[in-house]
Backbone as CSV, one residue per row, in Angstrom:
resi,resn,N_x,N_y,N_z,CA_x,CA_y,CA_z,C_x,C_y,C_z
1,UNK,21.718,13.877,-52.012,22.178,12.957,-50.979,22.037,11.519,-51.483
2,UNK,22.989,10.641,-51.290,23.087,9.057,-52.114,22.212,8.329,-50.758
3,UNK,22.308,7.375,-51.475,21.222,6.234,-50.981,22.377,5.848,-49.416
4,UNK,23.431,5.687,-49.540,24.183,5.080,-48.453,24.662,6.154,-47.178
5,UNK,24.195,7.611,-47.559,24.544,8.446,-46.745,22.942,8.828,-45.744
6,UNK,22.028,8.714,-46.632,20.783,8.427,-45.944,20.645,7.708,-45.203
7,UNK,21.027,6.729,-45.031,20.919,5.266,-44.447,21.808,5.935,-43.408
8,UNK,22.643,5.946,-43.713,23.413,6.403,-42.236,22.858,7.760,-41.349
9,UNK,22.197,8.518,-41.617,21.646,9.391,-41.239,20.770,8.916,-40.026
10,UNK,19.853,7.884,-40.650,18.640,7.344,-40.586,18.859,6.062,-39.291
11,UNK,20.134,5.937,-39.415,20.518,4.915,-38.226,20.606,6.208,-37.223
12,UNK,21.346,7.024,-37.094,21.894,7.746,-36.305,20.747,8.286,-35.324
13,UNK,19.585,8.886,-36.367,18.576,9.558,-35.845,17.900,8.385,-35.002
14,UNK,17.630,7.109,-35.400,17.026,6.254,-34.744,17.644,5.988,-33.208
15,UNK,19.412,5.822,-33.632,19.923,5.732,-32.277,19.764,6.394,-30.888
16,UNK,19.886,7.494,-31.832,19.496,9.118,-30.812,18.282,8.949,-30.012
17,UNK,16.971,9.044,-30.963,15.861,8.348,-30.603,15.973,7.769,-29.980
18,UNK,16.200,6.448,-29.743,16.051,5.298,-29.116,16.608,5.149,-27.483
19,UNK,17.813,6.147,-27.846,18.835,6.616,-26.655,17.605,7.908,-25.664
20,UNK,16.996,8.616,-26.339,16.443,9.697,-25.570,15.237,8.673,-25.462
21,UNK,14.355,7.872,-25.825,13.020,7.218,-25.045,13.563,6.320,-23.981
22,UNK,14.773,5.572,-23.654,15.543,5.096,-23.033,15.730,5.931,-21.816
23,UNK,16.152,6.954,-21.942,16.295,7.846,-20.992,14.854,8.528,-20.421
24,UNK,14.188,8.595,-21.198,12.576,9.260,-20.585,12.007,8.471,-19.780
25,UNK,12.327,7.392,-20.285,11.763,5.725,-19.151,12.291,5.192,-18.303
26,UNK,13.595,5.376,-18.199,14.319,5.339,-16.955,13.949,6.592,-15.461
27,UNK,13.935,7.882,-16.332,13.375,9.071,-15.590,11.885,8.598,-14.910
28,UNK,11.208,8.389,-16.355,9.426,8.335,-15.875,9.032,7.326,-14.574
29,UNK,10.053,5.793,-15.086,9.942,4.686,-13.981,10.460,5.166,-12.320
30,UNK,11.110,6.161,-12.510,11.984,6.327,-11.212,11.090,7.259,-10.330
31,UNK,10.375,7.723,-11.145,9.794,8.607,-10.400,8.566,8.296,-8.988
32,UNK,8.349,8.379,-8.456,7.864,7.965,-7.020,8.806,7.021,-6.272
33,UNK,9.853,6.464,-6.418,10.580,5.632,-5.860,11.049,5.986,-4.528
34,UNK,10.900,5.152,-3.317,11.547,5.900,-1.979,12.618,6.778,-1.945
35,UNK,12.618,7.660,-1.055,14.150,8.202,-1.168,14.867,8.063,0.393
36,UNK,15.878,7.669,0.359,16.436,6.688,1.699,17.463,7.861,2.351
37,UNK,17.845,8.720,1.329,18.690,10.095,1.732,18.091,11.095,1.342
38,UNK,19.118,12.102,2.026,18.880,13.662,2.111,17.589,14.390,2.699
39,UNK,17.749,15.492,2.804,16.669,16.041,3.851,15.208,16.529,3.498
40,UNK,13.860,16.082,4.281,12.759,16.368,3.581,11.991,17.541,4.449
41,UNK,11.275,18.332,3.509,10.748,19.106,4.771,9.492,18.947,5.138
42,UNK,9.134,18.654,6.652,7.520,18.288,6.621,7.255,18.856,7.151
43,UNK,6.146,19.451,6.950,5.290,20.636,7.866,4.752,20.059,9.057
44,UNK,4.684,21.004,10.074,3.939,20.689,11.139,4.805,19.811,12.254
45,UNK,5.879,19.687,11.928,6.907,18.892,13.073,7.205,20.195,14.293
46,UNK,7.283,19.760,15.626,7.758,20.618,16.220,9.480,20.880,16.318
47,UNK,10.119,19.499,15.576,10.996,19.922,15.652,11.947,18.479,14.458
48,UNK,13.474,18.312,14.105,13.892,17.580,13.601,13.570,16.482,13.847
49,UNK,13.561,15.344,12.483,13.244,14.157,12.755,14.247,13.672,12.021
50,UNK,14.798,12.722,12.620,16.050,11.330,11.969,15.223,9.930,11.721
51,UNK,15.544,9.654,10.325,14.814,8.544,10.158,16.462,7.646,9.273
52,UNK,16.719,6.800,10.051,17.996,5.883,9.701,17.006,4.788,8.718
53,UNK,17.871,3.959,8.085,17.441,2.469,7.634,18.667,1.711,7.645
54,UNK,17.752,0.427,8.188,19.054,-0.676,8.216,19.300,-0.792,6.965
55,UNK,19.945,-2.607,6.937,20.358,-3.148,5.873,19.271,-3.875,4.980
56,UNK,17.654,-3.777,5.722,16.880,-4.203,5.216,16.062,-3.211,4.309
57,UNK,16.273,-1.880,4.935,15.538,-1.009,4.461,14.201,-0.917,5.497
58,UNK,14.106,-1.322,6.865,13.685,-0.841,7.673,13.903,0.524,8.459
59,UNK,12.982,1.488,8.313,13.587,2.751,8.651,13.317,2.649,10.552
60,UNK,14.199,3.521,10.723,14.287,3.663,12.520,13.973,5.651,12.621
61,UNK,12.933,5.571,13.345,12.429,7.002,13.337,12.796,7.486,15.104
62,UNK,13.570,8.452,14.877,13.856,9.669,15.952,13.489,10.541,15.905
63,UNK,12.361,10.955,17.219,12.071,11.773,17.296,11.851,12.939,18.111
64,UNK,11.538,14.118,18.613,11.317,14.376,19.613,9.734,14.268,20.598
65,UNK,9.132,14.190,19.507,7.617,13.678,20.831,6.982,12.562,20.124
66,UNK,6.026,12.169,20.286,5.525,11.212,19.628,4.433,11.232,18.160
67,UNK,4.334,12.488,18.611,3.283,13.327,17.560,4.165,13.409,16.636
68,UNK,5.295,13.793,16.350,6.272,14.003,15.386,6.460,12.436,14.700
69,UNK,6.626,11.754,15.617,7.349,10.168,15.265,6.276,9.870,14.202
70,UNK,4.495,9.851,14.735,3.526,9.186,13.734,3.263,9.802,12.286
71,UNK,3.679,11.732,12.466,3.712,11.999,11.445,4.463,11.742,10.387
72,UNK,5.886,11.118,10.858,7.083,10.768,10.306,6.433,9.721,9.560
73,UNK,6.315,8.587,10.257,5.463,7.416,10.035,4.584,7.294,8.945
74,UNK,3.811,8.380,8.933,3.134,7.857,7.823,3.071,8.309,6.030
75,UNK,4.376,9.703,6.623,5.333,10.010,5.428,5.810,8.644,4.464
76,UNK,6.807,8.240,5.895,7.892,7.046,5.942,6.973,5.664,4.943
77,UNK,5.649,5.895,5.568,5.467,4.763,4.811,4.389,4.903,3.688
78,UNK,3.665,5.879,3.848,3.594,6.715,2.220,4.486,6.378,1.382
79,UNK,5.942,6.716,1.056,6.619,6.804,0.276,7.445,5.619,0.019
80,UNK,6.849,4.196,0.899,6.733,3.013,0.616,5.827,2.084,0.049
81,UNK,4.738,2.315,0.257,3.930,1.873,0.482,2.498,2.237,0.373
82,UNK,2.294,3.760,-0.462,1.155,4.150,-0.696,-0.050,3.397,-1.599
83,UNK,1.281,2.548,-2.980,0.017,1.777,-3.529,-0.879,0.580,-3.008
84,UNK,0.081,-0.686,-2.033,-0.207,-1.080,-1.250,-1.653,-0.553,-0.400
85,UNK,-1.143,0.278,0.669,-2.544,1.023,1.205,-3.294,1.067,0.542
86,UNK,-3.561,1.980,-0.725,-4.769,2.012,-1.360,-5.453,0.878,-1.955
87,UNK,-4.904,0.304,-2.114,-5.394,-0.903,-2.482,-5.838,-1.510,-1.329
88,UNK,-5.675,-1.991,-0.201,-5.930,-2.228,0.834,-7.061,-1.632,1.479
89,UNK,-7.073,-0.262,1.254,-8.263,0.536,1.409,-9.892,0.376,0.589
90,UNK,-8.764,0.415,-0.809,-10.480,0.055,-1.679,-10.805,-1.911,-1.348
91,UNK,-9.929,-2.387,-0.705,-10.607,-3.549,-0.711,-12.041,-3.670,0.672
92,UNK,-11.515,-2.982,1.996,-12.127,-2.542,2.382,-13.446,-2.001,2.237
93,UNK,-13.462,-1.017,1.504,-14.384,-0.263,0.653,-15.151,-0.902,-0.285
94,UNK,-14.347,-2.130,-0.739,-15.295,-2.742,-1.415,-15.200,-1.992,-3.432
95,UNK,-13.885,-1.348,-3.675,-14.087,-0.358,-4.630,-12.502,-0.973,-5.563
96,UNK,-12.399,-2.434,-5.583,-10.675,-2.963,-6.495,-11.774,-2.784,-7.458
97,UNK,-12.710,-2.979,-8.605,-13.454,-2.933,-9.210,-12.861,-1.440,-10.219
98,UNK,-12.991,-0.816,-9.460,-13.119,0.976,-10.262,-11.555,0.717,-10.652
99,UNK,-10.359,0.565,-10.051,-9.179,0.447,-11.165,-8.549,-0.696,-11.928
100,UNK,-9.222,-1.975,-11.010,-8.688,-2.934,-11.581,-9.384,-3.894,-12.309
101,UNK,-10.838,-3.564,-12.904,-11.802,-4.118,-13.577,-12.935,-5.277,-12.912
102,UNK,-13.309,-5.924,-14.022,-14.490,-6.421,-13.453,-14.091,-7.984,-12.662
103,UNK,-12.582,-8.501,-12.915,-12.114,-9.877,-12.368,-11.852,-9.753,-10.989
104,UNK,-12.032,-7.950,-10.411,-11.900,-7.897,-8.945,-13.650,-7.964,-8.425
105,UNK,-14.783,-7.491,-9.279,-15.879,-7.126,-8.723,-16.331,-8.341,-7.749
106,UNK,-16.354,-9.509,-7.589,-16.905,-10.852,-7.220,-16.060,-10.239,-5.617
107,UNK,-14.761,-10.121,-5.002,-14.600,-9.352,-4.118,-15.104,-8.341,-3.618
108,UNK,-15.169,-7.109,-4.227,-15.785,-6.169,-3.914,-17.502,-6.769,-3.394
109,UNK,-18.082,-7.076,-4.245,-19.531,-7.826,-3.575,-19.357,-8.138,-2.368
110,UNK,-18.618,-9.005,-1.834,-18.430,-10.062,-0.406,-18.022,-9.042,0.590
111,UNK,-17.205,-8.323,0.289,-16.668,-7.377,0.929,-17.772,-6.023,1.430
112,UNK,-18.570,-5.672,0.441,-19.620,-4.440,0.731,-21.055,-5.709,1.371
113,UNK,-21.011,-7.250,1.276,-22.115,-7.968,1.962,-21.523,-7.850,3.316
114,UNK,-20.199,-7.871,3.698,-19.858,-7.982,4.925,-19.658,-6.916,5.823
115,UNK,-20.309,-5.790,4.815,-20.215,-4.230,5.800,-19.109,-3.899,6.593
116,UNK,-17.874,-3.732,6.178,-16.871,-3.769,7.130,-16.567,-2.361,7.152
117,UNK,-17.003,-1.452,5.964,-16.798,0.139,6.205,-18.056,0.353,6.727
118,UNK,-18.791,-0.065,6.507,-20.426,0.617,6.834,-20.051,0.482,8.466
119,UNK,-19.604,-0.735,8.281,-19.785,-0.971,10.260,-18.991,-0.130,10.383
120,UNK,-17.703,0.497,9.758,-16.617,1.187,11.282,-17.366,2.486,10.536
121,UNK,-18.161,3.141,9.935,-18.199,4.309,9.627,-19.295,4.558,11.107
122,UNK,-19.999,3.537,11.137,-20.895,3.658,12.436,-20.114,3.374,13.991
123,UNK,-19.470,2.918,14.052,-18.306,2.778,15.134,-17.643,4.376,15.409
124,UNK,-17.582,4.521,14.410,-16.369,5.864,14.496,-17.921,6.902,15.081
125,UNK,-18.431,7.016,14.554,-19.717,8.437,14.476,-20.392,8.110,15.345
126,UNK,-20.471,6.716,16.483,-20.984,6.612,17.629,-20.318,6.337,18.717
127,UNK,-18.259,6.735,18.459,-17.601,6.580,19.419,-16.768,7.490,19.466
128,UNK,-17.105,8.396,18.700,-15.548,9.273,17.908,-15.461,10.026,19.198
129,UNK,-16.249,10.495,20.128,-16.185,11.457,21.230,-15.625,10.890,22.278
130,UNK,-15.711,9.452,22.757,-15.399,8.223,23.331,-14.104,7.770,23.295
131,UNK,-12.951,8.231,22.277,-12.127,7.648,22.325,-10.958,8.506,22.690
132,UNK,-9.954,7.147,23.102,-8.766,8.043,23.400,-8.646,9.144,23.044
133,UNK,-8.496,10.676,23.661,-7.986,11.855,22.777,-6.434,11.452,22.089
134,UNK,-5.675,11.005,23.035,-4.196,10.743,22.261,-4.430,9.987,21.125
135,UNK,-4.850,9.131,21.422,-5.100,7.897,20.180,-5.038,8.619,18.974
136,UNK,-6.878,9.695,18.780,-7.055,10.086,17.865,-5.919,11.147,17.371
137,UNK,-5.612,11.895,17.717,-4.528,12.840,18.114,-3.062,12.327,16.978
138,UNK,-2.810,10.670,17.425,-1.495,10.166,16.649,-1.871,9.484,15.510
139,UNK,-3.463,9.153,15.407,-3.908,8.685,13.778,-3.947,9.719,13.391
140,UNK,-4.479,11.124,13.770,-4.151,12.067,12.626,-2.846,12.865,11.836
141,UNK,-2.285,12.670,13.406,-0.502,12.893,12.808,-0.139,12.043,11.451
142,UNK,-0.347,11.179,12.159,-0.364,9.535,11.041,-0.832,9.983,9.838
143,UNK,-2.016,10.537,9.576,-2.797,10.403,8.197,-2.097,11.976,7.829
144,UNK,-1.809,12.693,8.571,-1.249,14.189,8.263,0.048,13.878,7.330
145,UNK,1.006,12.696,7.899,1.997,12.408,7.333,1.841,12.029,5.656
146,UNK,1.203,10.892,5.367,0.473,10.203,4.678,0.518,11.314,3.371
147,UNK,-0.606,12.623,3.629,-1.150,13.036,2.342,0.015,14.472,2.623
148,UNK,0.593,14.814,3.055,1.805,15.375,3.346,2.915,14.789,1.831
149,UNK,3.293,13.758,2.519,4.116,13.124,0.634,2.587,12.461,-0.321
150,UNK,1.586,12.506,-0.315,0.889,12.328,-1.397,0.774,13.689,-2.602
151,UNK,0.790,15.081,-1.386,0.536,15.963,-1.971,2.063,16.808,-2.199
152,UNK,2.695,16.326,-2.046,4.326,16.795,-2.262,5.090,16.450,-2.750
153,UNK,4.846,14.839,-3.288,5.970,13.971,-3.904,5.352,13.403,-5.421
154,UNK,5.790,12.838,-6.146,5.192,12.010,-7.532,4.642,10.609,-6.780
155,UNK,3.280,10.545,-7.296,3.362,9.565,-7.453,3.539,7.854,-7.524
156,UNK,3.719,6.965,-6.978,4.573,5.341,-7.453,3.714,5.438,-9.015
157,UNK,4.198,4.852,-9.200,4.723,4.479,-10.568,2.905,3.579,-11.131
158,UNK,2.499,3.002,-10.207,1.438,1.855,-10.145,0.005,2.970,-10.797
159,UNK,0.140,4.097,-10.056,-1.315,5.487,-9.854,-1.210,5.435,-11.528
160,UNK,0.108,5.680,-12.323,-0.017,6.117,-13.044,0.050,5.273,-14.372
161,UNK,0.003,4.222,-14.523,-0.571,3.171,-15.244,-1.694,2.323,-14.946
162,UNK,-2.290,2.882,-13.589,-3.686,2.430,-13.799,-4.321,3.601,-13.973
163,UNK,-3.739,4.939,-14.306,-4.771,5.821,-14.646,-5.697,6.847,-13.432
164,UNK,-5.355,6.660,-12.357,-6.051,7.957,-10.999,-5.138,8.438,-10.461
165,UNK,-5.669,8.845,-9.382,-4.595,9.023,-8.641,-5.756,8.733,-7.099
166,UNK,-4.856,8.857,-5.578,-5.606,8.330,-4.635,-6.168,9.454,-3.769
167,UNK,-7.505,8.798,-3.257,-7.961,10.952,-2.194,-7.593,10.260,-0.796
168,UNK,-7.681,11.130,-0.284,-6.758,11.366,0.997,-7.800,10.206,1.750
169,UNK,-6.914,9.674,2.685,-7.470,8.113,3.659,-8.246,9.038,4.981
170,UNK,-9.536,8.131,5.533,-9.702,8.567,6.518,-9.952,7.576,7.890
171,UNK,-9.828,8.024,9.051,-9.959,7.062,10.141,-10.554,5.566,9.804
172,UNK,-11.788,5.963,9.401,-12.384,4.898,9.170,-11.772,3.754,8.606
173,UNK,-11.261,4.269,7.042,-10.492,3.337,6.368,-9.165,2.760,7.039
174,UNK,-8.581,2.960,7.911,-7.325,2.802,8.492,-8.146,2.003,9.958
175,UNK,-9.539,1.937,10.162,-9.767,1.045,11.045,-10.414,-0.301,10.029
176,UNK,-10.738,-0.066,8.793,-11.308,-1.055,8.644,-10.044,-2.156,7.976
177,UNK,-9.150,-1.628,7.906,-8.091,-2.206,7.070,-7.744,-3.339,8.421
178,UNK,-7.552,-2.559,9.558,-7.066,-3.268,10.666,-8.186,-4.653,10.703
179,UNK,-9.547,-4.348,10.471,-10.678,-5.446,10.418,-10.353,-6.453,9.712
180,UNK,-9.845,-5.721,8.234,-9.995,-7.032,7.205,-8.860,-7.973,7.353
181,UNK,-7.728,-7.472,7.801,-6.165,-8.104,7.804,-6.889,-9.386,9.299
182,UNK,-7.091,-8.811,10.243,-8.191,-9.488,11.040,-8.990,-11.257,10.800
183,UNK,-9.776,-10.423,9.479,-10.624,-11.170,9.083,-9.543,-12.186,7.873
184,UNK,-8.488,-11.885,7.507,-7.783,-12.173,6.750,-6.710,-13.604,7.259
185,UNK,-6.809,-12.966,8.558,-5.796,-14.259,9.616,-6.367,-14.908,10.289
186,UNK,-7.620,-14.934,9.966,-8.794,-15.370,10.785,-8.528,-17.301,10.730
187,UNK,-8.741,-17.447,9.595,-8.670,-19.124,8.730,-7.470,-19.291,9.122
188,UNK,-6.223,-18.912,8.997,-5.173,-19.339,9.155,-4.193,-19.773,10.822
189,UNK,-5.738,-18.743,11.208,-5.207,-19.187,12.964,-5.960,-20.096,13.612
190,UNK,-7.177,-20.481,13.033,-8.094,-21.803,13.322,-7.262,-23.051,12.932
191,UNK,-7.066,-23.278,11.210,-6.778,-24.164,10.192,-5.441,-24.530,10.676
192,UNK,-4.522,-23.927,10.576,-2.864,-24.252,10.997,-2.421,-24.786,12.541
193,UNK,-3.439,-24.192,13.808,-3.033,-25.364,14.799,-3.947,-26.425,15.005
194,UNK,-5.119,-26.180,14.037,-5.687,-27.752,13.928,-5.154,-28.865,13.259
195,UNK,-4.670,-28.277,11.804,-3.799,-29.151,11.146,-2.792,-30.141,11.874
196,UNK,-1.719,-29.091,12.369,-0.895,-29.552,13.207,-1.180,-30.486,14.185
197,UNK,-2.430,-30.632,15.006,-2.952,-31.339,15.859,-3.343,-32.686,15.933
198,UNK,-3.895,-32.728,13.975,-4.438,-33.459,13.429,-2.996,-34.270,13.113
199,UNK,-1.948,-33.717,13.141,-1.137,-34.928,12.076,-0.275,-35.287,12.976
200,UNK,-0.230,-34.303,14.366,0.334,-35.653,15.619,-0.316,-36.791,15.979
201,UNK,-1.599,-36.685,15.425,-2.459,-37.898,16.260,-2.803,-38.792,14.894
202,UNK,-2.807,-38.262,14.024,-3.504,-39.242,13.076,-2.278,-39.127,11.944
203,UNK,-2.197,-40.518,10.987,-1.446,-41.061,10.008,-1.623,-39.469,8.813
204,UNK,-0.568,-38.900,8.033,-0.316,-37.795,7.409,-1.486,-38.905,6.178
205,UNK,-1.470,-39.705,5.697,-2.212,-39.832,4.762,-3.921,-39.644,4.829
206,UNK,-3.940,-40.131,5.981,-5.305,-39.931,6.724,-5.797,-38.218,7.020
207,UNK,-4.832,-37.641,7.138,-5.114,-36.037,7.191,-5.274,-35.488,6.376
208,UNK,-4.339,-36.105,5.112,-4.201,-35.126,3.772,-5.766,-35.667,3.199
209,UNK,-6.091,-36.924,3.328,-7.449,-37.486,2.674,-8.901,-36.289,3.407
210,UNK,-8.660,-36.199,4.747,-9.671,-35.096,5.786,-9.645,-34.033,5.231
211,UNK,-8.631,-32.900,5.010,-8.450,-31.832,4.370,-8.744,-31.565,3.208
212,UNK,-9.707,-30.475,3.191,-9.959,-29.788,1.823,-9.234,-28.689,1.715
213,UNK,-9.096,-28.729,0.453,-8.055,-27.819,-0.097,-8.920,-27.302,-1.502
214,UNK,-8.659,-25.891,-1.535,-9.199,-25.990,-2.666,-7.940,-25.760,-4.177
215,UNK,-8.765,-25.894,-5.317,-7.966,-26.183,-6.180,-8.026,-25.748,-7.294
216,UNK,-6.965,-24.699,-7.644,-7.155,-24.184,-9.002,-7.295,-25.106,-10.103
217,UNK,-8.575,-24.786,-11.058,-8.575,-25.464,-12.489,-8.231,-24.708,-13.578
218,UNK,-7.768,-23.667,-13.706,-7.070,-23.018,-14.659,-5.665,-23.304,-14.733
């Protein structure tokens, strides 16, 4: 075989190559991605569920009882939105640390000083008998939905370049999330109609001088 027929060989095989890892990564990336059509089957519905989406990609859930709707729900947003949640969850928990290294731990600290799972784990185990039966009833539909496409579908794409995968959510975590988002809008609902208050009555230079802000030095 001559030197110029090798060479051409050697392109070809590369192309090929290059054409099939092209294609494995298009496959691999796609995989957990919502699916907006065709029919899914979820256990435990009493009966069909229609889930439309607008033009935003807001889905509209039909259902026949309501138990059906939350289980839908938390399919629906599982398969939006699962990495989100978990993340949301371990912040809660106090646990961004275990996938996302040690530049999250300084969070995690503040977060496990402020007991926000400890507290609802004690909330829940000294009210759990206490509460709405329906209530509890449509968070579990809810969380039924949830690990329903965790345990049926691939994946997002996120589980599997940081290396885990997620264990199933429980009450608790889905109350403390509600805490932290809480604790999260907390500053912004003090700070923003004081601001505002501040700069009808007083000169904007005089406000901006009052206000601390803090300030990245990196």
């Amino acid at each position: 075989m001559n030197l110029k027929k090798l060479y051409r060989n050697l392109s070809i095989f590369v192309l090929v190559f290059a054409a099939f890892l092209l294609g494995l990564y298009s496959w691999w990336s796609h995989l957990g991605e919502p699916r907006y059509s065709g029919n899914v089957k979820l256990d435990k519905l009493s009966a069909s569920v229609t889930v439309d989406y607008n033009e935003y990609g807001v889905p509209h859930i039909k259902a026949a009882s309501e138990e059906d709707a939350f289980r839908t729900l938390g399919y629906v947003m599982a398969q939006d939105r699962l990495f989100q949640m978990d993340l949301l969850r371990r912040i809660v928990n106090g646990q961004l640390s275990e996938v996302l290294g040690k530049t999250t731990l300084p969070f995690d600290i503040l977060l496990r000083k402020l007991r926000l799972r400890k507290h609802m784990d004690e909330l829940w185990e000294a009210n759990r008998h206490k509460q709405d039966p329906k209530m509890v009833k449509m968070m579990e539909a809810f969380l039924d939905g949830v690990h329903s496409y965790m345990e049926t579908q691939p994946l997002p794409l996120e589980f599997t370049v940081l290396g885990y995968k997620p264990r199933p959510f429980t009450p608790q975590e889905c109350m403390g999330i509600s805490g932290y988002l809480a604790l999260s809008f907390a500053e912004a609902l003090i700070a923003d109609p004081l601001y505002t208050d501040l700069r009808d009555e007083l000169p904007k230079e005089l406000v901006d001088l009052m206000w601390v802000r803090e300030k990245n030095d990196h």
